[in-house]
DSSP file (Angstrom, degrees, kcal/mol; ACC not computed):
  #  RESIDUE AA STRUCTURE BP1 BP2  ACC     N-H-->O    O-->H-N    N-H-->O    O-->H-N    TCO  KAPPA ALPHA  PHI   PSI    X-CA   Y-CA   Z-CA
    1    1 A X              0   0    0      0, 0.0     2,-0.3     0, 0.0    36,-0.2   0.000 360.0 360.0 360.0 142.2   77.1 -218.5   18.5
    2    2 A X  E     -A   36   0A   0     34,-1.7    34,-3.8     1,-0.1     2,-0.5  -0.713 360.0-148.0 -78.3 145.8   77.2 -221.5   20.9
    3    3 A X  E     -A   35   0A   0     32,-0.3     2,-0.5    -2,-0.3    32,-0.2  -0.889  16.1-159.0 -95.8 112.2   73.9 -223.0   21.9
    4    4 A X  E     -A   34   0A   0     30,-4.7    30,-2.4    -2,-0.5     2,-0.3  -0.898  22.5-164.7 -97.9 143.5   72.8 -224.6   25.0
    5    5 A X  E     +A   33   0A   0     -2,-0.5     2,-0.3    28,-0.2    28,-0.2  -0.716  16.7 174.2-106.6 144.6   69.4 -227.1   24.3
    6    6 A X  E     +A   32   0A   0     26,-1.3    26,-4.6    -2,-0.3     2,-0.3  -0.701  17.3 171.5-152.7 132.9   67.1 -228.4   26.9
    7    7 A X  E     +A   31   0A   0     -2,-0.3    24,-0.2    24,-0.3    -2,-0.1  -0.983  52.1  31.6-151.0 140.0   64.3 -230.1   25.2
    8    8 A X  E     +     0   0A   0     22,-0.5     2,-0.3    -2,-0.3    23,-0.2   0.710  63.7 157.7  90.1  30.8   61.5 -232.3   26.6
    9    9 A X  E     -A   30   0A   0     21,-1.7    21,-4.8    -3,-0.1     2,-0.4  -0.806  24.2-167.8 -93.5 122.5   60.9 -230.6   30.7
   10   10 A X  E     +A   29   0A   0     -2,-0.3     2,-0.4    19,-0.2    19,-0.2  -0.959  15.8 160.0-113.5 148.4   57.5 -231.7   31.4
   11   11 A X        -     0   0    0     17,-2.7    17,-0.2    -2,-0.4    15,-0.1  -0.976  35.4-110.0-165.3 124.0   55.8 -230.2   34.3
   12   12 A X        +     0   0    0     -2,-0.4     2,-0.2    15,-0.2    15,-0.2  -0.295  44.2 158.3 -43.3 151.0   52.2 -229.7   35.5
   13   13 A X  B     -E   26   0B   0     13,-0.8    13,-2.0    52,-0.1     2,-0.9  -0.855  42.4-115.2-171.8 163.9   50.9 -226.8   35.6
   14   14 A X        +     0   0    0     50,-0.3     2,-0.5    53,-0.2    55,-0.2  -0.407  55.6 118.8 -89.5  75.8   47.8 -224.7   35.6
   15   15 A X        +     0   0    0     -2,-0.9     2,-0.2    11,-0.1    55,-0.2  -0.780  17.6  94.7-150.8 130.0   47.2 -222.5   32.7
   16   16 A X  S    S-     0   0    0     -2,-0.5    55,-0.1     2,-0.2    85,-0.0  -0.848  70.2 -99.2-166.9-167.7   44.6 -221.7   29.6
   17   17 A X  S    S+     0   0    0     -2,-0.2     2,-0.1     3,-0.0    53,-0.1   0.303  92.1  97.3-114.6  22.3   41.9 -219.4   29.2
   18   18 A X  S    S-     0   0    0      1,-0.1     3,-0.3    52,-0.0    -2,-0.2  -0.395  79.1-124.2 -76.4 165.2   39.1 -222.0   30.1
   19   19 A X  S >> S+     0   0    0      1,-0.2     3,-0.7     2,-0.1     4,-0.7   0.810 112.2  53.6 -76.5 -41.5   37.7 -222.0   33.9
   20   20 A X  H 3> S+     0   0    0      1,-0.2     4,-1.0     2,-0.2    -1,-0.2   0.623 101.4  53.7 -70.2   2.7   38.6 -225.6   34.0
   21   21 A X  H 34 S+     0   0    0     -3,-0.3    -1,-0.2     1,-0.2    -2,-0.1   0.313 101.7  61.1-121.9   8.4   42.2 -225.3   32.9
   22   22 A X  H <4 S+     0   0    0     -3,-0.7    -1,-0.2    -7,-0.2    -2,-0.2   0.648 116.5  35.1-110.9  -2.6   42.9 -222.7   35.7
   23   23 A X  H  < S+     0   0    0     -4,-0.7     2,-0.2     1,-0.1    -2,-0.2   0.569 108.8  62.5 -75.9 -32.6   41.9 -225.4   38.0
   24   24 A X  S  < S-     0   0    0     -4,-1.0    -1,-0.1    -5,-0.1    -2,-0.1  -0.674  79.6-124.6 -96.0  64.5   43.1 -228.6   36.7
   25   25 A X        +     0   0    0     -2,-0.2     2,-0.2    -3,-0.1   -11,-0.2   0.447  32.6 179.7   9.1 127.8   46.7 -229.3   36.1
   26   26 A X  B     -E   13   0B   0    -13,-2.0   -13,-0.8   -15,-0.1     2,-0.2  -0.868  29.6 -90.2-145.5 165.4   47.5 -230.3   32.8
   27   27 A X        -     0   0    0     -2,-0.2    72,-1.0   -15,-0.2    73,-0.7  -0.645  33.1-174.3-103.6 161.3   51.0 -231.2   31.1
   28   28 A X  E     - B   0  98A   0     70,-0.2   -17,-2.7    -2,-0.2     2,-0.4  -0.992   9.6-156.7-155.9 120.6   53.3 -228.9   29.5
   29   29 A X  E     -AB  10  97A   0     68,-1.5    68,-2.1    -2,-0.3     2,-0.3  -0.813  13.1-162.4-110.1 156.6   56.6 -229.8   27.6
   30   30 A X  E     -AB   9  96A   0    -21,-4.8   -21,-1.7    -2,-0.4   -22,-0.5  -0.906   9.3-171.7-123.2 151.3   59.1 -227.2   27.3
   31   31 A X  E     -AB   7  95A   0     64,-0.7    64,-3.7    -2,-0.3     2,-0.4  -0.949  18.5-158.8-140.6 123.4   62.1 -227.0   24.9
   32   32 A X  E     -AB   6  94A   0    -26,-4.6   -26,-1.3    -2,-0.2     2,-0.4  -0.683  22.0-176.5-113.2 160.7   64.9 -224.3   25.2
   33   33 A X  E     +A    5   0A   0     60,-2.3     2,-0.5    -2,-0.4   -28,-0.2  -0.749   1.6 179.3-151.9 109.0   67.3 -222.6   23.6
   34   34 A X  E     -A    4   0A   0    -30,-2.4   -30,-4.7    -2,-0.4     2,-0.4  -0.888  20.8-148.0-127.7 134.3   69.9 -220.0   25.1
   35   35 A X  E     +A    3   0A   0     56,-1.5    55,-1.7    -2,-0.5     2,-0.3  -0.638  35.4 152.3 -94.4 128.6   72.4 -218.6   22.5
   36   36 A X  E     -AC   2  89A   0    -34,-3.8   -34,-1.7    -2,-0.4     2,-0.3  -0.995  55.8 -94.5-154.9 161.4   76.3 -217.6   24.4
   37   37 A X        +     0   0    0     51,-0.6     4,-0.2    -2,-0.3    51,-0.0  -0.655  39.0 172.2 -46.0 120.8   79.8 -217.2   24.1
   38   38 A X     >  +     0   0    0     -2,-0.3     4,-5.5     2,-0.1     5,-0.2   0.463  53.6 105.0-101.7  -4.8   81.2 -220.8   25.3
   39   39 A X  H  > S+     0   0    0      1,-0.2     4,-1.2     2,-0.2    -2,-0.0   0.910  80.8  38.0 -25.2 -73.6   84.5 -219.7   24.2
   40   40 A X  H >> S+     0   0    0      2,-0.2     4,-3.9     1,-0.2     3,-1.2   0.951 114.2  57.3 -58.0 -46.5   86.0 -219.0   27.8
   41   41 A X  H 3> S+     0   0    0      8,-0.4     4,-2.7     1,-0.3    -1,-0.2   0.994 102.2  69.7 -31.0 -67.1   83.9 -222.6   29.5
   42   42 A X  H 3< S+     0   0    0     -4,-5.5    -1,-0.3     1,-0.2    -2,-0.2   0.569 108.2  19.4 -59.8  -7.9   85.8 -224.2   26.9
   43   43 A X  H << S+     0   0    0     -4,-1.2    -1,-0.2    -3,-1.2    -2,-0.2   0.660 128.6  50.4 -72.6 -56.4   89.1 -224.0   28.0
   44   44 A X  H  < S-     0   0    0     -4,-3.9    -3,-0.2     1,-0.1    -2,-0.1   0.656  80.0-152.5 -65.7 -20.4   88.3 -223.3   31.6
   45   45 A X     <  +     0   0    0     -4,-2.7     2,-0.3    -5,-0.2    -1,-0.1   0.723  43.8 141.9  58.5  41.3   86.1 -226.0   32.1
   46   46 A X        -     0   0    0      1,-0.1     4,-0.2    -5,-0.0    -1,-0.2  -0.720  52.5-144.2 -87.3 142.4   84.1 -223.9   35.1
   47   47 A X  S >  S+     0   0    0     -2,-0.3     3,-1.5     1,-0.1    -1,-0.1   0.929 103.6  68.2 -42.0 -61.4   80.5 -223.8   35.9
   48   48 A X  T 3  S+     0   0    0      1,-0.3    -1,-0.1     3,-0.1     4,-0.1   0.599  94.4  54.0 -37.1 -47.0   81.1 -220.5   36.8
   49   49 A X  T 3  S+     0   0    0      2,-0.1    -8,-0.4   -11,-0.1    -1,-0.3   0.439 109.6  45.9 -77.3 -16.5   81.8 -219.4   33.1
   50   50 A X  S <  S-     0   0    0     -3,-1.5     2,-0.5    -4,-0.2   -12,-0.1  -0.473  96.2 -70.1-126.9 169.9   78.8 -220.7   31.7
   51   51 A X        -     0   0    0     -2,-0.2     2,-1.0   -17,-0.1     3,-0.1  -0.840  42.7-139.3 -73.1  99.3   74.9 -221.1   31.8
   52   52 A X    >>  -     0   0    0     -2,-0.5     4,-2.2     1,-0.2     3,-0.7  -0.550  23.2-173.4 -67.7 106.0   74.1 -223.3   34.7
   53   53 A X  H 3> S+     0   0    0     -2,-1.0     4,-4.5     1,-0.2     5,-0.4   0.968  77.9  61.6 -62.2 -56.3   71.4 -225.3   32.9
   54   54 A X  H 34 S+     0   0    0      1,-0.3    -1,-0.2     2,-0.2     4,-0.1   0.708 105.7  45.4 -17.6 -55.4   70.4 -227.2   35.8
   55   55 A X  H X> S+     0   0    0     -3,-0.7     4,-5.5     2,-0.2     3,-2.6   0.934 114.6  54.0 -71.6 -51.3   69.3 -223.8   37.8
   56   56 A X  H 3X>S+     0   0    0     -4,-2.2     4,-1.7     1,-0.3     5,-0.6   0.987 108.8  49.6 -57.1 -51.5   67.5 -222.8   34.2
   57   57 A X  H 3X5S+     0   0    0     -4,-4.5     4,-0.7    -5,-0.3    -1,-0.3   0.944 113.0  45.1 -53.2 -22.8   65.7 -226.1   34.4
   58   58 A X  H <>5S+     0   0    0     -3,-2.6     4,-1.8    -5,-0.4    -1,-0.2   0.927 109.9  51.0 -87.3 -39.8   64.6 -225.5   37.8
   59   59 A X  H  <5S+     0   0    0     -4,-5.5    -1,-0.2     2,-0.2    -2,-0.2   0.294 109.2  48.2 -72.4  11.5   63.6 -222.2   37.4
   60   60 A X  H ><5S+     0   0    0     -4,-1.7     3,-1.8    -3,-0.1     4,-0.5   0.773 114.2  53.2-106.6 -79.0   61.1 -222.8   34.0
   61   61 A X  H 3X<S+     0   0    0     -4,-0.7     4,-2.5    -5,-0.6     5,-0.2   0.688 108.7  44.3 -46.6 -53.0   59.6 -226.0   36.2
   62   62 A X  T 3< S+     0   0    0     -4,-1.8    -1,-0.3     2,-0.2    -2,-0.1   0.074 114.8  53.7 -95.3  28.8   58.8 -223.7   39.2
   63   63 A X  T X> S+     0   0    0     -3,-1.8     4,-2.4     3,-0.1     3,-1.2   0.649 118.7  38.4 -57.3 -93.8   57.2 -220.9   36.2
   64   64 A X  T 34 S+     0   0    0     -4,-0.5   -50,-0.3     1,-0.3    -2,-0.2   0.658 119.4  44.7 -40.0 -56.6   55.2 -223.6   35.1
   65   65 A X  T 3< S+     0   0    0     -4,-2.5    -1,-0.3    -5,-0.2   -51,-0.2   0.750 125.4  23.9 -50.5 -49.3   54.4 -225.1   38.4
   66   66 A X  T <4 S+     0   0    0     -3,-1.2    -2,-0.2    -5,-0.2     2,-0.2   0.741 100.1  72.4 -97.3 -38.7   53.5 -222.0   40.2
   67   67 A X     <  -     0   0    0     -4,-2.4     2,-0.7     8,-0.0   -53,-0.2  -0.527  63.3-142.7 -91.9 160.8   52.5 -219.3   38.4
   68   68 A X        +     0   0    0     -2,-0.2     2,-0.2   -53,-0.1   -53,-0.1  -0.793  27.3 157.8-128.8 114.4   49.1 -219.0   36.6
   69   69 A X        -     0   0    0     -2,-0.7   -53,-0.2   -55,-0.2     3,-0.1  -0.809  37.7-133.9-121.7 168.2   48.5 -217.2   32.8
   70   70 A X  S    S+     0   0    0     -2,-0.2     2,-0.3   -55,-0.2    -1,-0.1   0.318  80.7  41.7 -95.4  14.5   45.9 -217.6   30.5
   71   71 A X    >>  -     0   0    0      1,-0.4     4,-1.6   -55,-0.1     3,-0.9  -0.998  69.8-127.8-149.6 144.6   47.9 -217.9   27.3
   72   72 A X  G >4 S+     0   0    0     -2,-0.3     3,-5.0     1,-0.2     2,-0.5   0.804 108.6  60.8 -35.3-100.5   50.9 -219.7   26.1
   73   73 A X  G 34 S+     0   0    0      1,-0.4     4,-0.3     2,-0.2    -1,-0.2   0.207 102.8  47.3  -8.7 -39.8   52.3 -216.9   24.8
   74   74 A X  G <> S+     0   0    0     -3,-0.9     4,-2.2    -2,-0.5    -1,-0.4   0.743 112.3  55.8 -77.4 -27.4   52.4 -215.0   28.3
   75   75 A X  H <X S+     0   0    0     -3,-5.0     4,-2.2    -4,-1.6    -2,-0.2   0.977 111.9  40.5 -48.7 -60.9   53.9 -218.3   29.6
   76   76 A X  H  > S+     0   0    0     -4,-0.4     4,-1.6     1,-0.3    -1,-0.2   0.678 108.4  58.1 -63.0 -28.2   56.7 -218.2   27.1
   77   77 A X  H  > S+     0   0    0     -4,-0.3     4,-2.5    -5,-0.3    -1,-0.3   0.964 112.7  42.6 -73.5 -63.3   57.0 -214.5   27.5
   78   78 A X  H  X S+     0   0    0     -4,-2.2     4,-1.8     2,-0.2    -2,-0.3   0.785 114.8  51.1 -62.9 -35.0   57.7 -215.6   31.5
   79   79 A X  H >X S+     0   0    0     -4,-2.2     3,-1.3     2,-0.2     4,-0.6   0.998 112.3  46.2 -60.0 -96.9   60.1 -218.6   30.4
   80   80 A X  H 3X S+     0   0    0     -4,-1.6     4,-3.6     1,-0.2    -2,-0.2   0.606  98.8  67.4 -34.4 -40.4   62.0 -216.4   28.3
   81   81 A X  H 3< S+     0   0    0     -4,-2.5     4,-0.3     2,-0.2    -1,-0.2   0.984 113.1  33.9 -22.4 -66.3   62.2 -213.5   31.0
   82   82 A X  H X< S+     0   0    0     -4,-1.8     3,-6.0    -3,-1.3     4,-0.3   0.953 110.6  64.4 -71.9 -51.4   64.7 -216.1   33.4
   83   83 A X  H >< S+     0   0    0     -4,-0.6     3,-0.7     1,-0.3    -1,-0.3   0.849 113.4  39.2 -44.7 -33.6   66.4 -217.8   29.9
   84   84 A X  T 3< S+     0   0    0     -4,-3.6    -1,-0.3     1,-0.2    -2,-0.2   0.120  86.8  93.3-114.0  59.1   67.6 -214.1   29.6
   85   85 A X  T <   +     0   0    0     -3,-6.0     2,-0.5    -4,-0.3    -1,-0.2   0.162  68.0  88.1 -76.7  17.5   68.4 -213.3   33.1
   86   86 A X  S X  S-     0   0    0     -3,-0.7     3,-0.6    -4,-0.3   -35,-0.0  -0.984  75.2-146.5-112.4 128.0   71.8 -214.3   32.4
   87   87 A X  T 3  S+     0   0    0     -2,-0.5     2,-0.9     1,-0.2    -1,-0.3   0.964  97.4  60.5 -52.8 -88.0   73.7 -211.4   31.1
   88   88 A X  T 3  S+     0   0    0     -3,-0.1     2,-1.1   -38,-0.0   -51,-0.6   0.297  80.8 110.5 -43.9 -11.3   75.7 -213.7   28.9
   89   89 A X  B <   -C   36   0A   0     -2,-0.9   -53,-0.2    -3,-0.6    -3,-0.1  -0.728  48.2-170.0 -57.8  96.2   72.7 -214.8   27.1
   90   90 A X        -     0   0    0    -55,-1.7    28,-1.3    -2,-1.1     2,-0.3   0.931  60.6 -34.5 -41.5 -61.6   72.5 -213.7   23.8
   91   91 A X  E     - D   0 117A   0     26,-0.2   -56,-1.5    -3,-0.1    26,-0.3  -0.712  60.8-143.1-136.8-127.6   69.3 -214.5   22.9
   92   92 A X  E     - D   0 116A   0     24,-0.7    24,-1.4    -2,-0.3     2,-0.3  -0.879   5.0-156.2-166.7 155.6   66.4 -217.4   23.5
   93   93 A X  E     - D   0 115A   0     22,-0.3   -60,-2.3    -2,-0.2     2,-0.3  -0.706   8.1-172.8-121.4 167.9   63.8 -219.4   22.3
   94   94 A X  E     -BD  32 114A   0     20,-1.8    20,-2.1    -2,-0.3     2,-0.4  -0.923   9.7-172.9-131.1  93.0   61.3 -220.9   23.8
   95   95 A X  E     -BD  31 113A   0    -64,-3.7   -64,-0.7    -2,-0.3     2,-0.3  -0.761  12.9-167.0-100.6 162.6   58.5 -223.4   22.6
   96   96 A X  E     -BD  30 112A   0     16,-1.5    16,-3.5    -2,-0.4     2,-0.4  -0.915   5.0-160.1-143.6 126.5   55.8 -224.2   25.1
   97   97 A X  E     -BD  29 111A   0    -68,-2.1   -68,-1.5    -2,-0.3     2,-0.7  -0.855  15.6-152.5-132.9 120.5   53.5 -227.2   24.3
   98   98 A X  E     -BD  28 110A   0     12,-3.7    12,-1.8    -2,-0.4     3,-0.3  -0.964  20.6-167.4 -85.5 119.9   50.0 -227.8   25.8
   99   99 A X  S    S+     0   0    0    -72,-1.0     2,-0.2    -2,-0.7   -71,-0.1   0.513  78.8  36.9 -73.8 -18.5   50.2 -231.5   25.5
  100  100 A X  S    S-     0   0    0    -73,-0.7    -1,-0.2    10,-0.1     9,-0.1  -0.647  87.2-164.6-146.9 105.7   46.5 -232.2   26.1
  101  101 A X        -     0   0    0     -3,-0.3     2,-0.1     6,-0.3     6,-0.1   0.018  30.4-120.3 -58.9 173.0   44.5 -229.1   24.4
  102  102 A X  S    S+     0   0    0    -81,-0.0     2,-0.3     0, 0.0    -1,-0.1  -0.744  74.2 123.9-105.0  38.6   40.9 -228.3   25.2
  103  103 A X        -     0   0    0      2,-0.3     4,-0.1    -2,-0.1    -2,-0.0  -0.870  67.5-122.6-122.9 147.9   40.0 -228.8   21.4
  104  104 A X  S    S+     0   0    0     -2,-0.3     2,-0.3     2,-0.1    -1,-0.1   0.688  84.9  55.5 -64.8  -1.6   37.4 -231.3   20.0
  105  105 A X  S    S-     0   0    0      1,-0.0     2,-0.3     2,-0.0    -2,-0.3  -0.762 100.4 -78.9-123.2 178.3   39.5 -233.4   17.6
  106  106 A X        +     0   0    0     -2,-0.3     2,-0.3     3,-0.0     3,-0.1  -0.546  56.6 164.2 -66.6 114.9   42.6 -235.5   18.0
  107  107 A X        -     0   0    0     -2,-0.3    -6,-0.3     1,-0.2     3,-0.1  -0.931  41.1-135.9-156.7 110.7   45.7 -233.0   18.0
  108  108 A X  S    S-     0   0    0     -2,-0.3     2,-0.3     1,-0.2    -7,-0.2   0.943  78.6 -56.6 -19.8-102.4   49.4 -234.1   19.3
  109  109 A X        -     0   0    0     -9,-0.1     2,-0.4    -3,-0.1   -10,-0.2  -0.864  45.2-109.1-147.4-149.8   49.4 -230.6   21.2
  110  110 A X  E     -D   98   0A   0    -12,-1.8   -12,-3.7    -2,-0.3     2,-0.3  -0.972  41.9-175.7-126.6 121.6   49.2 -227.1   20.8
  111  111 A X  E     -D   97   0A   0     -2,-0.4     2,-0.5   -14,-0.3   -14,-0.2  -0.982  28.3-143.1-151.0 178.0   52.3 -224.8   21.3
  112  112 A X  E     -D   96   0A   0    -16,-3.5   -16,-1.5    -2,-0.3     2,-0.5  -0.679  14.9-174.6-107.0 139.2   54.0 -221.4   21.5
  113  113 A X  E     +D   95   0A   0     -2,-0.5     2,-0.4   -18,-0.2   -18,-0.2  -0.842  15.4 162.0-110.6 105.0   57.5 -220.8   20.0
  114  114 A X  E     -D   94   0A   0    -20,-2.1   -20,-1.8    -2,-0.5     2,-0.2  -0.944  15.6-167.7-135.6 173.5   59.0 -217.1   20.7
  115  115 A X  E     -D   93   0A   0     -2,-0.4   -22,-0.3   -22,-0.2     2,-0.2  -0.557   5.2-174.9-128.4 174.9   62.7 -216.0   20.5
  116  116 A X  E     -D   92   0A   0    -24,-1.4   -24,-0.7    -2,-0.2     2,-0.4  -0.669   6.9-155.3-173.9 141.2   64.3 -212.5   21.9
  117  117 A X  E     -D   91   0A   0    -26,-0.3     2,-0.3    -2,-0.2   -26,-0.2  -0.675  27.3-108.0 -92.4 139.2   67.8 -211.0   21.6
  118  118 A X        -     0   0    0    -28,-1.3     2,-0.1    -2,-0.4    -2,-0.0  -0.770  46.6 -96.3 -92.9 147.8   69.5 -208.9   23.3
  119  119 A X        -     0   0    0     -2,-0.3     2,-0.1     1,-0.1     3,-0.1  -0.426  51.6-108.2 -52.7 125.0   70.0 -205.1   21.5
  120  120 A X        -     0   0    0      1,-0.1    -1,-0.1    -2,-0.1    -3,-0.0  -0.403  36.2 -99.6 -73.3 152.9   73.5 -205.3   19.8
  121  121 A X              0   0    0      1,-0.1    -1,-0.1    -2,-0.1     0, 0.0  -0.236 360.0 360.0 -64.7 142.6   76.5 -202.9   21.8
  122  122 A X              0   0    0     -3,-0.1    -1,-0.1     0, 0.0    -2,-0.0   0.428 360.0 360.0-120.0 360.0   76.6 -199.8   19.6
């Protein structure tokens, strides 16, 4: 299966389960990964045939930006939602990265990975 990547959208947003992190904007890197046929793009060399990444990118940034969970994991759950709202998506991942944790020590960040598939045609 062909793979489209988009790795490194960072975008403010509000979300943990502390009281302060549902008030204070904090950064958040996203990295995606949406599985398709590219067969027919490649030859035809439309937009139209494909996953307009651009719109996916816009629509995880305004997730991030707008909406408000308390756990990665529900983020990434929401993330994944629009990667498969293209019917030609096979499946997804998703990491989502708090880049500056709520933890006492020194930690890079914190993040959520999850995948989903679409049910194979029987």
């Amino acid at each position: 299966m062909d793979v489209i990547r988009l790795t490194g959208l960072v975008v403010s947003g509000t979300h943990g389960a502390l009281p302060e992190e549902q008030t204070r904007a904090q950064p958040f890197r996203i990295d995606a990964e949406v599985a398709l046929d590219m067969s027919r793009p490649g030859e035809s060399d439309s937009l139209g045939d494909t996953v307009d990444y651009g719109g996916l990118v816009e629509m995880m940034a305004r997730i991030v930006r707008t909406e408000r969970h308390q756990l990665l994991e529900r983020l990434a759950a929401r993330l994944l939602d629009t990667c498969m709202g293209d019917a030609r998506v096979v499946s997804a991942t998703v990491e989502v990265a708090k880049l500056r944790p709520p933890v006492a020590e020194q930690i890079e960040k914190v993040s959520v990975r999850r995948s989903r598939s679409r049910p194979s045609p029987t």
